[in-house]
N, C-alpha and C positions, 0 to 999 in steps of 0.2 A: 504494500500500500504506500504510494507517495506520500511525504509528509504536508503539511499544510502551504509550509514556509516554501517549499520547490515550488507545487502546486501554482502558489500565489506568484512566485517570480518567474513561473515559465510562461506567464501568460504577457510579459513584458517582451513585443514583437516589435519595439519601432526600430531599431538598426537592422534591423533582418528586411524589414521595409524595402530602406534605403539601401540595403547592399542587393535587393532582389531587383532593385533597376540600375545595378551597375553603378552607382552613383555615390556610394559610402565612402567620405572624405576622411575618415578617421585613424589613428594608429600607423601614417605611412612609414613604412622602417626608410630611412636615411642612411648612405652606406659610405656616408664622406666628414669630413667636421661642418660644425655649421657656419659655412661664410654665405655670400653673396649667391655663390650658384653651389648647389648642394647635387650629388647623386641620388637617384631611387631609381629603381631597377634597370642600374646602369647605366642611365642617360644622365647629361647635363639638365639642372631644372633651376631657375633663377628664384632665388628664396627669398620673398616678401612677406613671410608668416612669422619672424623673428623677434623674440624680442631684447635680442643683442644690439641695442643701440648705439653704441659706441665701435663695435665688432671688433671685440675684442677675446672673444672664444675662444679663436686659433692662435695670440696672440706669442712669438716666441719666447718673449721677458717671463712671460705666465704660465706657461706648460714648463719651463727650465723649475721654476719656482713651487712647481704642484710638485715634479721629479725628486727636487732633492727632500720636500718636506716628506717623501714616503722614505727616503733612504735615513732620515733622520729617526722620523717620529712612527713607522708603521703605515698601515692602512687606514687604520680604525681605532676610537679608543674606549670603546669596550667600554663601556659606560657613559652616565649623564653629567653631566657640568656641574652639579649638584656634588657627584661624589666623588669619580675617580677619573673624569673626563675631562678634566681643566688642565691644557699646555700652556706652555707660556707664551707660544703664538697668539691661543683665545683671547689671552690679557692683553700681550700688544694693539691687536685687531680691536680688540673693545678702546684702549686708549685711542688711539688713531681712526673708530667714524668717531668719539666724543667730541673729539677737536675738529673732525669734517664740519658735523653740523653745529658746534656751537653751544655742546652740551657738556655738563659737569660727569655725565655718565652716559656707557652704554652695555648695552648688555646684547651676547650674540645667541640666535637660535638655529636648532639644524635646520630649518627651512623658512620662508617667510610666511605660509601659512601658518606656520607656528605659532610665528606671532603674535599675528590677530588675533588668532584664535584661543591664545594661552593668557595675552596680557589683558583684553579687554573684560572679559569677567572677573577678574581679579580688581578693576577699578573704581565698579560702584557699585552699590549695595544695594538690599530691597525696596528703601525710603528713597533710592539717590536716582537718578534719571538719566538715561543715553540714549541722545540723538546722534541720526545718522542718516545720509545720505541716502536716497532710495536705490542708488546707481552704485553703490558700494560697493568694493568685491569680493566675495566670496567668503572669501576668509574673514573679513569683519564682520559681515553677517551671520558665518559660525560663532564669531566669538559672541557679537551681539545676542544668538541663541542659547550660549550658555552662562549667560549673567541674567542673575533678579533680580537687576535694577530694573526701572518702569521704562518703557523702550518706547521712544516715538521716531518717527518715518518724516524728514522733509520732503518737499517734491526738488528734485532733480537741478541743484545750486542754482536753487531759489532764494533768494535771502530773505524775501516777505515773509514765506511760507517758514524757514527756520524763525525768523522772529516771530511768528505767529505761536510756535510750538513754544519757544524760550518764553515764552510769556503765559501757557500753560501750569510751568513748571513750577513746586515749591520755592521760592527767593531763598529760601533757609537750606534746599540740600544741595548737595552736589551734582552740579549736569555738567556732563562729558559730551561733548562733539568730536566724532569722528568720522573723517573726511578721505576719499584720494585727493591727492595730487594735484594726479592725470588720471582724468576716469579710464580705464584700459582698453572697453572698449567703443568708446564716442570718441576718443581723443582731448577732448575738451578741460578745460583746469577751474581746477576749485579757484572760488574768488576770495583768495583768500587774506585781502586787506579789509572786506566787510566781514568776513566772516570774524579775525580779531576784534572789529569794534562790538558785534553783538557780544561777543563771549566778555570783553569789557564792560559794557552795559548790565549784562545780565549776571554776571558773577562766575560766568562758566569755564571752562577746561577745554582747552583745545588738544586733540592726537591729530595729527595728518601721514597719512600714508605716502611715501618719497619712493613707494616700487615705481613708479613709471616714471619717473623724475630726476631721479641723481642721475648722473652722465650727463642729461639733455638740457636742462635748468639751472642758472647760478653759477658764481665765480666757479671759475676751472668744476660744474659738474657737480655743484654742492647743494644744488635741490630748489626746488621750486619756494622756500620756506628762505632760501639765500635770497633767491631773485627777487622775492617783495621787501626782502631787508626788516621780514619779520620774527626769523627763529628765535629772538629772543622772548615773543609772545605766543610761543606756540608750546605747551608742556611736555609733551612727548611726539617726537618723530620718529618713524617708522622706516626699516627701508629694506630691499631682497637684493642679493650678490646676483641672483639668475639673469636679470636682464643687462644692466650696462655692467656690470660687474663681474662675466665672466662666468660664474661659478653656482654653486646654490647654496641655501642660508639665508636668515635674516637678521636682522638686530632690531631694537627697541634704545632708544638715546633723549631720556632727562636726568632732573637734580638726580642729587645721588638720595635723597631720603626717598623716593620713588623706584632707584633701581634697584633699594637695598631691600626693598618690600617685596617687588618684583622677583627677587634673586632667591625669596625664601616661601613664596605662596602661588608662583607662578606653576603648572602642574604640566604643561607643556615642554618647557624647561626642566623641573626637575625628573620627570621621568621618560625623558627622551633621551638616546645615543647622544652627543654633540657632536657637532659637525665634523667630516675629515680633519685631519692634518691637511691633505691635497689642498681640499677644499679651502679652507682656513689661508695658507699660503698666496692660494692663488690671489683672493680676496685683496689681500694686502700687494700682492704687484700688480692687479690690476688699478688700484687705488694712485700705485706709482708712475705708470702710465694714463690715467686719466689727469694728473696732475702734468704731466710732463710733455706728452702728447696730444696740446689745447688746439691743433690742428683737427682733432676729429670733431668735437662738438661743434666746431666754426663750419666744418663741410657738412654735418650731420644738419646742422639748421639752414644752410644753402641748399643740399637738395630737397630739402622737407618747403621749405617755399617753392621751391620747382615740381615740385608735384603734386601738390594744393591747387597751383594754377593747375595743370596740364589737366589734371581730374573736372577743374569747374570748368575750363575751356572745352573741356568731351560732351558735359552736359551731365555729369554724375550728382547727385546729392551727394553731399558731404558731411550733415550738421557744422555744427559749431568747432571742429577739430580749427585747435591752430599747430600741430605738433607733430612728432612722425609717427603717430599712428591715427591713420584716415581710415573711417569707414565708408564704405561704397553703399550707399543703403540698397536695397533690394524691394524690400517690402512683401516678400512671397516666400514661404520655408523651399518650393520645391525648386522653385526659380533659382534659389542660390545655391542649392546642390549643384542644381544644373550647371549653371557657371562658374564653381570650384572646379568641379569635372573637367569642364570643356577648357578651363586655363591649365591644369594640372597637364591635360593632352599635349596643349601647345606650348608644355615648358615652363607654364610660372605656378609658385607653389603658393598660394592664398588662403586666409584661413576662416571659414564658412561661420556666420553666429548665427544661430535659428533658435527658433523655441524649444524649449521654456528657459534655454538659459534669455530670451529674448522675448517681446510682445511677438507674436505672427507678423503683425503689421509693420516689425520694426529689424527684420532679419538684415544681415549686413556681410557683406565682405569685408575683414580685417586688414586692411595693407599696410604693413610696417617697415620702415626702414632702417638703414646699417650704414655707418657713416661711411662705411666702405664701398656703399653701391656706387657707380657711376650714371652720369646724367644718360650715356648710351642703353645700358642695363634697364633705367627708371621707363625710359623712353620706349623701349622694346615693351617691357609692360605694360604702360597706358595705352600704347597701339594694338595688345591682344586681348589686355580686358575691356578695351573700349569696342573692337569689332565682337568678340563674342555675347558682350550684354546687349549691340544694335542687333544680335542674330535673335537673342532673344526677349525682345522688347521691353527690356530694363530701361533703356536712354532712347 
């Protein structure tokens, strides 16, 4: 007899769906490092689904640097950061983002989901209130789901509508605002000089999320929280090594009577592995080349305005994106299978948002850039996502 729980999950048929028309964009195995043009099943394919902003993956200074931390420190360390999993790379790496972003403290996790999802329950209580962003990612809204503080929804950096909420709230407890950056997948940026002054007004606590932002925003790369010249108003930033950084991991950076709370009630942290050695190294030369090599972020934001226009010149929606990652709206789930497919065929690798990570109405193709692309590369893509969404009457 089947047990219930099979029973219940075998009736879970939508990828089978989409892989029954040929059309399943998911899990593509990559048989190359991740630059500009990646292999899959042997061929050249121009990788626009990245989120190596700086493209610095393959980077030599960084793979020299992951090499020797395994010949030093191991593979792995066999424990949490908590008990027997603190090198003394982790300390440096936490000294070194404190002083990136302007903070007294930071603390590193093995992933950036971690993060969210470890630090934000841990910040307000059942009397205490957290707002968030309705477009939040993932991970905040995990963590959002495992806190008993009183949770409210703004609409989509709106400031009315947050102040609307902020003015719900008891004046007497604690409210926490938690924000991206860069929303990951609109492109678009928190506005975050009004969102400081509500949190002033109303007595509130600011976290902002830096994953889609450090590398791209701010002196030499130091975040979108640099670039309004307001980290010193924001109480904790947040940020992941996966994207401009190379590697994977995240960290969490305020005062230290925050990180020392954090260090000892955070549960994500205390009973998870901590990051490689590799890992951990890389982090740190990649941190030495973003500072050192200000050539990428200055091309990274040149070709990101030359594909902003070439996109609204095709006739594409775009929302609100000013940054390098454009969405191509779609507006139809099967439609942008469809046209993942059809670029996948001709070479470019894009990445498909449908429902329910998305409304129906608001499905998108993800195009991300790598400061490494060339304006020839950019150009080759807008002329084959542009003919295959005229084929099928997207533009």
């Amino acid at each position: 007899m089947e047990s219930l729980l099979r029973e219940k999950l075998a009736q879970y048929k939508e990828p089978q769906k989409v892989m029954a028309l040929g059309l399943y964009p998911y899990f593509r195995a990559i048989e190359s490092d991740q630059d500009t043009v990646v292999q899959i099943d042997g061929k050249p394919v121009l990788m626009f689904g990245s989120n190596s902003y700086l493209g610095l993956t393959n980077h030599p200074k960084i793979k020299e640097a992951a090499i020797k931390a395994i010949e030093k420190y191991g593979t792995g360390c066999a424990g949490s950061r908590f008990l027997n999993g603190t090198l003394d790379i982790h300390l440096e790496l936490e000294n070194r983002l404190a002083k990136l972003v302007h903070k007294e403290g930071a603390l590193v996790y093995a992933t950036g989901f971690t993060v969210n999802s470890g630090v934000i329950p841990c910040l307000t209580g059942k009397d205490d209130f957290l707002l968030y962003d309705e477009f939040d990612h993932a991970s905040i809204i995990e963590g959002k789901r495992l806190s008993f503080s009183k949770q409210i929804k703004y609409k989509h950096n709106d400031m009315d509508s947050l102040e609307k909420m902020l003015k719900k709230c008891d004046p007497d407890r604690i409210k926490l605002i938690v924000s991206d950056a860069v929303f990951s997948m609109e492109g678009d940026v928190a506005k975050l000089p009004e969102m400081v002054a509500l949190a002033k007004k109303y007595n509130a606590s600011l976290m902002i999320d830096e994953a889609h932002s450090l590398g791209v925003f701010g002196d030499k790369g130091k975040g979108l929280c640099n670039h309004f010249g307001l980290t010193d108003d924001i109480d904790l930033i947040m940020g992941t090594f996966s994207k401009s950084l190379a590697s994977i991991g995240g960290f969490i950076a305020a005062d230290n009577d925050i990180i020392n709370y954090l260090k000892h009630t955070s549960r994500t942290l205390i009973f998870s592995a901590s990051i490689t050695p590799a890992s951990t190294a890389s982090v740190l030369a990649a941190l030495d080349v973003m500072e050192e090599e200000s050539w990428r972020q200055e091309n990274l934001w040149k070709i990101t305005k030359h594909s902003l226009e070439a996109f609204r010149n095709a006739g594409f929606e775009i929302g609100h994106t000013s940054t390098p990652i454009i969405p191509l709206y779609v507006r139809d789930n099967a439609k942008t299978f469809q046209l993942t497919h059809m670029l996948m065929e001709d070479g470019v690798f894009v990445n498909p948002v449908v429902s329910p990570a998305v409304r129906s109405e608001d499905t998108l193709i993800r195009f991300s850039l790598m400061a490494t692309h060339t304006i020839a590369q950019i150009d080759e893509a807008v002329e084959k996502i542009t003919k295959n969404a005229k084929l099928l009457g997207i533009i």
